[in-house]
DRENLOLUM-785096 format. One record per atom (N, C-alpha, C): z, y, x; residue number from 1. Coordinates in steps of 0.05 Angstrom, whole numbers, plus 5000, padded with zeros to 4 digits. Last residue first. Layout:
<atoms>
    up  north  east   nr
     Z      Y     X  NUM
...
</atoms>
This chain:
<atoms>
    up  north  east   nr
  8541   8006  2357  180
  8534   8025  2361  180
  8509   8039  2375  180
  8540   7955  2305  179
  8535   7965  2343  179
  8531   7991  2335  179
  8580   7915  2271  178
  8567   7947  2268  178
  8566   7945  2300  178
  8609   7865  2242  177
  8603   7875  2261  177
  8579   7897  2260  177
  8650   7845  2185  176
  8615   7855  2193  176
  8623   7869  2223  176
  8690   7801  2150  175
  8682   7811  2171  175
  8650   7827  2178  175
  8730   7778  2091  174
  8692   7787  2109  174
  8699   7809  2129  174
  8777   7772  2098  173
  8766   7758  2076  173
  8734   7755  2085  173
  8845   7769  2126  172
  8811   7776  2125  172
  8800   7766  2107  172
  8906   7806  2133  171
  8881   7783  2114  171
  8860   7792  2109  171
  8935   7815  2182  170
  8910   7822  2179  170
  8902   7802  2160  170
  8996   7837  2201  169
  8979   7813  2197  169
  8961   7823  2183  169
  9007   7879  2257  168
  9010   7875  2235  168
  8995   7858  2235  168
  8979   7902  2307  167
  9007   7897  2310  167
  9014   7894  2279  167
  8920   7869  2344  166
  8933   7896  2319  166
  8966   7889  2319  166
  8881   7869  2394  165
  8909   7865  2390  165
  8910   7886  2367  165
  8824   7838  2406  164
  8828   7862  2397  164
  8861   7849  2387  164
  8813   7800  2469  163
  8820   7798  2435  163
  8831   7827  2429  163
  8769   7810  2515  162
  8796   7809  2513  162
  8794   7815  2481  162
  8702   7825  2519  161
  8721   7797  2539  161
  8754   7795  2537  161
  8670   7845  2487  160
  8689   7821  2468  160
  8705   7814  2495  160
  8674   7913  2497  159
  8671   7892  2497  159
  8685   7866  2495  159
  8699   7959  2464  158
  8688   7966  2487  158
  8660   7938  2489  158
  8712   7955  2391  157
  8708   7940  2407  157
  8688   7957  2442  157
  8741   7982  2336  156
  8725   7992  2359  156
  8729   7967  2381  156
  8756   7976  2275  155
  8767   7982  2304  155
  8746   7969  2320  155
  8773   7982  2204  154
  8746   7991  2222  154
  8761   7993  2248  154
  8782   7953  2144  153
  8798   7960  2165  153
  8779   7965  2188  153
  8779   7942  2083  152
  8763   7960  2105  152
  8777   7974  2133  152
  8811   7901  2071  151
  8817   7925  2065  151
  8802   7956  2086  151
  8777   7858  2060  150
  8783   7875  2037  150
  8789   7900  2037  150
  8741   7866  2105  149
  8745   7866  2091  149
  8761   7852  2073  149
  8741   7905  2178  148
  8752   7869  2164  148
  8762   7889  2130  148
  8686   7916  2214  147
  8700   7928  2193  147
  8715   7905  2187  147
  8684   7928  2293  146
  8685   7906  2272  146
  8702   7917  2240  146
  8633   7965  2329  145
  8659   7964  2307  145
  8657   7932  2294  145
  8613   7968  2397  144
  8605   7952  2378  144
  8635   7961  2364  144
  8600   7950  2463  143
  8600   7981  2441  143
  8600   7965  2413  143
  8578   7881  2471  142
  8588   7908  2481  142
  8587   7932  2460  142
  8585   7822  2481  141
  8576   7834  2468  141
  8594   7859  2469  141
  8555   7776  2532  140
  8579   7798  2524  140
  8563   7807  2503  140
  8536   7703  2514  139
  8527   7740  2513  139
  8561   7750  2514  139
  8528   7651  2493  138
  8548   7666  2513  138
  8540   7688  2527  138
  8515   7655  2440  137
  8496   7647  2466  137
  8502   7662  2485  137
  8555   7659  2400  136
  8551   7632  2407  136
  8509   7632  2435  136
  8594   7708  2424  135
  8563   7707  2423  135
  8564   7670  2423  135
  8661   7717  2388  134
  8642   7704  2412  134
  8618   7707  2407  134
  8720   7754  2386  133
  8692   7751  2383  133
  8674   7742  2402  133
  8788   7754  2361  132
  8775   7747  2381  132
  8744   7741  2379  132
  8842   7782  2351  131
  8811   7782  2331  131
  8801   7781  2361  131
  8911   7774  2324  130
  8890   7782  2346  130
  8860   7774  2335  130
  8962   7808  2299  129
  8936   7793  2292  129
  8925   7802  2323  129
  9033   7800  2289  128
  9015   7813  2304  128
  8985   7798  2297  128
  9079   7780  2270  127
  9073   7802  2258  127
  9052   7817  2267  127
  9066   7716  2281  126
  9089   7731  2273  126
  9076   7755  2258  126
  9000   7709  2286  125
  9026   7694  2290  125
  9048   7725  2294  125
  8932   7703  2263  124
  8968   7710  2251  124
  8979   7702  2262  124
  8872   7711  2292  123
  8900   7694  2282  123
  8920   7719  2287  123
  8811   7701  2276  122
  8832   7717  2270  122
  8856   7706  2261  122
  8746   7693  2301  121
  8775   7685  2300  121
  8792   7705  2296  121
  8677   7699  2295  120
  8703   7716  2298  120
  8733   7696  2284  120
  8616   7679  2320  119
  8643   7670  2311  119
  8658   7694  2317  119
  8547   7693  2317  118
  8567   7711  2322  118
  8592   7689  2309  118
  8501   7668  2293  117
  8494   7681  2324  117
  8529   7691  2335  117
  8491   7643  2251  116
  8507   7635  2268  116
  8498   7640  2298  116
  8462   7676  2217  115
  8448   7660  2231  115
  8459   7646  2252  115
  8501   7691  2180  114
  8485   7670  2168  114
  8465   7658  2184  114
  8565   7687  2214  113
  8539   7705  2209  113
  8520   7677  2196  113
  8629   7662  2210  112
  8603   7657  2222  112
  8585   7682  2210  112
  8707   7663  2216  111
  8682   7675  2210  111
  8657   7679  2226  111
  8768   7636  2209  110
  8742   7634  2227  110
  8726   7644  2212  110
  8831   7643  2215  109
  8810   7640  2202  109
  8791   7633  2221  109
  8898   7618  2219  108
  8876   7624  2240  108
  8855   7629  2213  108
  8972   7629  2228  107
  8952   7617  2213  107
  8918   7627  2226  107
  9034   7617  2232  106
  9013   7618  2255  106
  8999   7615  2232  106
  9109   7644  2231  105
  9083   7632  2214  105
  9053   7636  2230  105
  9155   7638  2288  104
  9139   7646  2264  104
  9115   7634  2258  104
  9147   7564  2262  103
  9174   7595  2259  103
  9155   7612  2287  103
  9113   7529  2216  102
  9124   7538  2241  102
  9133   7573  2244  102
  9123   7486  2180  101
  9120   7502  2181  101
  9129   7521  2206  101
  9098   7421  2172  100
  9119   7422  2186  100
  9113   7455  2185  100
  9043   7404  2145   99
  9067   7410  2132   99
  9098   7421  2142   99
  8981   7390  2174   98
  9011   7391  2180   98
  9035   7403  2164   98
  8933   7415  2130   97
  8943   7406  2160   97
  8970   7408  2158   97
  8933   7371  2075   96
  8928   7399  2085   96
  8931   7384  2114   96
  8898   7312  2065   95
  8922   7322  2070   95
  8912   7353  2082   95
  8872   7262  2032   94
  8871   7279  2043   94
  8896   7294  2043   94
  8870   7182  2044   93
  8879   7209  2038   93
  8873   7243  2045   93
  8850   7156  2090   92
  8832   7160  2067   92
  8847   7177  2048   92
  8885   7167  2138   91
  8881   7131  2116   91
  8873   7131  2090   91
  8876   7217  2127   90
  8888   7204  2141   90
  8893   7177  2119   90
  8841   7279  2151   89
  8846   7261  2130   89
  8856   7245  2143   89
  8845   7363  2142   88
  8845   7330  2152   88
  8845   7309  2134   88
  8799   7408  2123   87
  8821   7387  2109   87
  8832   7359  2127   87
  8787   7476  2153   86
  8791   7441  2148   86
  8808   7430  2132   86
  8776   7536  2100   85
  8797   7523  2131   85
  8791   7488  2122   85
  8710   7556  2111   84
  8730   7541  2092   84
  8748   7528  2110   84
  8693   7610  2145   83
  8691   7587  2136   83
  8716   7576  2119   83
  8674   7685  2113   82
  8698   7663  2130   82
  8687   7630  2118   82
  8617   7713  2144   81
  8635   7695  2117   81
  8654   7675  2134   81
  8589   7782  2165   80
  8608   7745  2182   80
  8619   7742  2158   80
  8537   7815  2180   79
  8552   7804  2168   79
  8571   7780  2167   79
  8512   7864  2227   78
  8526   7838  2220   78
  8537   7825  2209   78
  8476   7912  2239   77
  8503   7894  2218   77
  8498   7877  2218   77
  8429   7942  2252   76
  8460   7941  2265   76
  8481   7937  2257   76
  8394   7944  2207   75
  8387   7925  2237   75
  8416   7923  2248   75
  8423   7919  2144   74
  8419   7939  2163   74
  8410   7921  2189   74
  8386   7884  2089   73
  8417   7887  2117   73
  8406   7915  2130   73
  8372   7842  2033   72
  8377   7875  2045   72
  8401   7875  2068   72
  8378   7805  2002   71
  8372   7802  2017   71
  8360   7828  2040   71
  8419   7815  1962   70
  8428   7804  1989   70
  8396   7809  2002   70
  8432   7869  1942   69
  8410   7866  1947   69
  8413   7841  1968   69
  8490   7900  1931   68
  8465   7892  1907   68
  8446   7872  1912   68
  8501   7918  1984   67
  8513   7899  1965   67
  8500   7886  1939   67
  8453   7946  2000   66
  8457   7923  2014   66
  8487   7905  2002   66
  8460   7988  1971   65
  8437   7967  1961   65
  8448   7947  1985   65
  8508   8006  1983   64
  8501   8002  1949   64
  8485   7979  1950   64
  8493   8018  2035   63
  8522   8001  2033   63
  8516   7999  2002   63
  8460   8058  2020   62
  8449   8044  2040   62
  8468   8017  2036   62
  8489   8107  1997   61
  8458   8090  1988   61
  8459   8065  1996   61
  8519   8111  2051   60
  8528   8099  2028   60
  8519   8092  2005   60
  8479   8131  2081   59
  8498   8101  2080   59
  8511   8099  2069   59
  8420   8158  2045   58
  8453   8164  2064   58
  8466   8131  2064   58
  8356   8146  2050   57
  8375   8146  2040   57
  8403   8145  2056   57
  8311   8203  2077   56
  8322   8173  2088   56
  8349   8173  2069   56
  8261   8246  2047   55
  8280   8231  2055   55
  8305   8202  2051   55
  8214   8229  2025   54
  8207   8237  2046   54
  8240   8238  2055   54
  8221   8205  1970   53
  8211   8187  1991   53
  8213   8199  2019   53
  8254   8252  1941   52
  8266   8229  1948   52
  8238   8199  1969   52
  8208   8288  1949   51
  8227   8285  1955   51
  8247   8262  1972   51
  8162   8266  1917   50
  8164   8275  1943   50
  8191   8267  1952   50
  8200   8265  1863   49
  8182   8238  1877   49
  8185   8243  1905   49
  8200   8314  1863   48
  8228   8300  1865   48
  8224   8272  1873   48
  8142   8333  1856   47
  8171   8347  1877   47
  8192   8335  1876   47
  8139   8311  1805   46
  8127   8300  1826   46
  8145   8315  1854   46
  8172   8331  1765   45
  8175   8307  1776   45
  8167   8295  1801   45
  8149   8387  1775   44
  8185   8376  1777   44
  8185   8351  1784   44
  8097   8381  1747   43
  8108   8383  1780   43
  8133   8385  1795   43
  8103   8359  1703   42
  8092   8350  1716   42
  8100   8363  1740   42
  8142   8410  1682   41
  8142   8382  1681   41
  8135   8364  1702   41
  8100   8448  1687   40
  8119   8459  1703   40
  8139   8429  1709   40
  8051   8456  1668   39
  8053   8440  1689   39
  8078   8441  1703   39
  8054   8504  1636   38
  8047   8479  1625   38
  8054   8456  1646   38
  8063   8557  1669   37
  8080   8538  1654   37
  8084   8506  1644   37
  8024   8561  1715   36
  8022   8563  1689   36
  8043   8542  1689   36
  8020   8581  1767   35
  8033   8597  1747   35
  8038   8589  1718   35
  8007   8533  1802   34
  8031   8546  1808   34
  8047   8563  1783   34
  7962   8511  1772   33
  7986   8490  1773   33
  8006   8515  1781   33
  7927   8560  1798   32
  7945   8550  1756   32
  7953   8543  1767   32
  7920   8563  1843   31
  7934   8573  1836   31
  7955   8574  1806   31
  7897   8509  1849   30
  7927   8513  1866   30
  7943   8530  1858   30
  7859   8519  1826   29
  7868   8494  1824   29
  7898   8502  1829   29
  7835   8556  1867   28
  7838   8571  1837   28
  7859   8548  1822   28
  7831   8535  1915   27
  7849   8550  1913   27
  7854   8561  1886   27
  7830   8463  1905   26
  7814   8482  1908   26
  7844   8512  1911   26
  7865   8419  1945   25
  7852   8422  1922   25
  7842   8450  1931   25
  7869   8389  1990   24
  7855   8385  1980   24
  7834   8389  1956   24
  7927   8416  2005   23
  7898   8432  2023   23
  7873   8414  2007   23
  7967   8386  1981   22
  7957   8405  1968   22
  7927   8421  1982   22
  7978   8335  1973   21
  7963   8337  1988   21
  7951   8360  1978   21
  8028   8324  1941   20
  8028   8302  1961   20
  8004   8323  1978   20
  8025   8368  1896   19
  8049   8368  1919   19
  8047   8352  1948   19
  7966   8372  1884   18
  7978   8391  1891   18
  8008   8392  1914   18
  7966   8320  1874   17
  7948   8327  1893   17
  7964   8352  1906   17
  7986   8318  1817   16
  8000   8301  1844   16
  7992   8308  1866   16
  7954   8358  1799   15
  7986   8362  1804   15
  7991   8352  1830   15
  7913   8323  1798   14
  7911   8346  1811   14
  7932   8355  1813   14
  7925   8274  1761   13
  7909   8273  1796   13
  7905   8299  1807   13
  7923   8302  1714   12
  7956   8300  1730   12
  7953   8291  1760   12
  7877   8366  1713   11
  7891   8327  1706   11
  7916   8324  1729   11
  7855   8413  1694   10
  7872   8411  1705   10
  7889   8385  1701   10
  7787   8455  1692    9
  7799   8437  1684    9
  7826   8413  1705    9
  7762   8514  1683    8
  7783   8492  1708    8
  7794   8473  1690    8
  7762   8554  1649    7
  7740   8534  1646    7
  7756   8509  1664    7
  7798   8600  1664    6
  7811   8584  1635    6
  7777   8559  1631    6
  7775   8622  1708    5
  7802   8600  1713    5
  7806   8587  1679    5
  7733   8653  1697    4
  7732   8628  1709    4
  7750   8606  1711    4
  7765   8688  1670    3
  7746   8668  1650    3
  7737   8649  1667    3
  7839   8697  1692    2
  7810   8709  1685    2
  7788   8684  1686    2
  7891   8717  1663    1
  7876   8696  1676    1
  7846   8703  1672    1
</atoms>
């Protein structure tokens, strides 16, 4: 190294400089930080800083923090919570609905979005589920996946104007709608 470069004086505002905005520093600047060992720390980290800001986290990053994070969504998700099935009541009693069990077994959910832009219905009868989806502002809604959780079940919607037919019973728990 020669006697001009061992006078240079070398602060961690010049590292950082070095990776975020390297044409700012000098070229003798540019060149320590490159060879000298000492900085080898310091500019690992900062190259992995870079890094991880300059790229976009993967979706399944993405599916971490938006479980972690309520208040974290994607623009093209939808999240739907099943409502609480009714209670009727009857001369101030409460009563499930109807007790008479029907052959085959019928049962319905319902799932809203927190801005109640989106209802999904999902009924059980016999061995088949249908999943029916409305715009509560009578919109088609078009290209679009519905995932049904628990068991991450993912099927493809063209558009809502006919009930997605599965041929098994479907327990939903959360629903998210995905556009494509």
């Amino acid at each position: 190294m020669d006697k001009n470069k061992e006078n240079i004086e070398i602060t961690e505002q010049d590292v950082f400089n070095f990776v975020f905005f390297k044409e700012s520093l000098s070229l003798e600047k540019q060149e320590i930080i490159e060879n000298d060992i000492a900085y080898k720390d310091m500019l690992d980290f900062y190259i992995a800083l870079k890094n991880n800001t300059v790229e976009k986290p993967n979706e399944k990053l993405k599916r971490i923090l938006a479980n972690q994070i309520p208040a974290y969504s994607f623009d093209n998700v939808i999240h739907l919570y099943r409502l609480k099935d009714p209670i009727q009541k009857q001369n101030g009693n409460r009563l499930a609905a109807d007790s008479k069990e029907l052959k085959p077994k019928m049962t319905t959910r319902s799932f809203v979005d927190n801005n109640k832009e989106y209802l999904i219905k999902v009924l059980n009868y016999g061995g088949q589920t249908k999943v029916f989806v409305f715009s509560t502002k009578d919109e088609v809604v078009k290209n679009f996946d519905i995932i049904i959780d628990p068991h991450n079940l993912k099927y493809h919607f063209d558009d809502n104007s006919e009930p997605l037919k599965i041929e098994q019973n479907i327990d939903a728990e959360k629903i998210e709608i995905r556009f494509n």
